[in-house]
N, C-alpha and C positions, 0 to 999 in steps of 0.2 A: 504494500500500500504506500503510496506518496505521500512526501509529509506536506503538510502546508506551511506556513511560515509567515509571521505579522513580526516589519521591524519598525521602529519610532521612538518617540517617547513615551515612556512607562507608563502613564495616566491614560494615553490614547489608547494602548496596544492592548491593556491586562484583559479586558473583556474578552479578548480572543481566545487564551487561554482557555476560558471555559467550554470553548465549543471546537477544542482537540486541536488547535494551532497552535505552534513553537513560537513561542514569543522571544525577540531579540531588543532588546528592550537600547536606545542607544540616545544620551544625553546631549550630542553633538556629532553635524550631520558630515563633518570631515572622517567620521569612522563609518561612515554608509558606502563608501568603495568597499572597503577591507571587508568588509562582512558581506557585500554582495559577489566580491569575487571569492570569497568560500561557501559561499552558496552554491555558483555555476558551477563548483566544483564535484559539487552531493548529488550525485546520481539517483538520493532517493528525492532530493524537493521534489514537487512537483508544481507549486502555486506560492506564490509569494505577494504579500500587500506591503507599502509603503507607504506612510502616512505622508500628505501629501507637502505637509509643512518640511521632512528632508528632503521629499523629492524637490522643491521647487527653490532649498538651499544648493543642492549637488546633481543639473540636471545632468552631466557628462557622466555620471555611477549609473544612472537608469539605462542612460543610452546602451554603454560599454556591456553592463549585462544584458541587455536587449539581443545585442549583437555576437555575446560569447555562446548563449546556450538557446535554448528553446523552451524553458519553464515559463510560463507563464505569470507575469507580473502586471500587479494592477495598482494602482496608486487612489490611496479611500481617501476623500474628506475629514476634518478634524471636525470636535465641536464647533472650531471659529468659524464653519463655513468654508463653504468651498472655493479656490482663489481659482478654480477652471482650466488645472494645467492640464488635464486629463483632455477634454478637451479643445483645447491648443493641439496636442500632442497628435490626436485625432486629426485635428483640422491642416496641420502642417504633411502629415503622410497623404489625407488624400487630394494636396494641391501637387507634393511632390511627382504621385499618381500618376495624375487627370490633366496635369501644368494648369488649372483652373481653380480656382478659390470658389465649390460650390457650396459650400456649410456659411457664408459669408464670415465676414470680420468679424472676430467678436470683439463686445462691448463692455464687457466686464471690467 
């Protein structure tokens, strides 16, 4: 079985715990490479979330593991709301695509 994997800060992530996700609990988002490159590493991950507050400190560690393996990674909103990297992120693959911007500009 695949493990899942919630990494962030601690107050975000603990709830995951309860519903059988490995929590990497991480105070500062400069240690969010290090941890996703021993991730691509674990042939058993299979799903990983990234609270979106690291993600959108260190977006070049999402990309890099995007790029190294093929587990699947999602980036969840925090209580502060959502700042719409997800998104973006969405929105820039399918202009990349299409060479057209059909999701329009966001406004956020």
């Amino acid at each position: 079985m695949s493990k899942a994997v919630a990494i962030g800060e601690k107050h975000q992530i603990l709830g995951f715990k309860g519903v059988g996700f490995e929590v990497v609990p991480l105070e500062e988002s400069g240690k969010l490479m290090q941890e996703l490159v021993a991730l691509s590493r674990d042939p058993e991950v299979g799903f990983v979330l990234v609270t979106e507050s690291m993600a959108s400190e260190n977006p070049e560690a999402i990309r890099e593991f995007r790029q190294r393996c093929s587990t699947i990674l999602s980036i969840i909103p925090t209580h502060e709301g959502s700042m719409h990297v997800s998104f973006q992120e969405i929105r820039k693959s399918v202009e990349c695509s299409l060479c057209i911007d059909i999701l329009g500009k966001d406004t956020h």
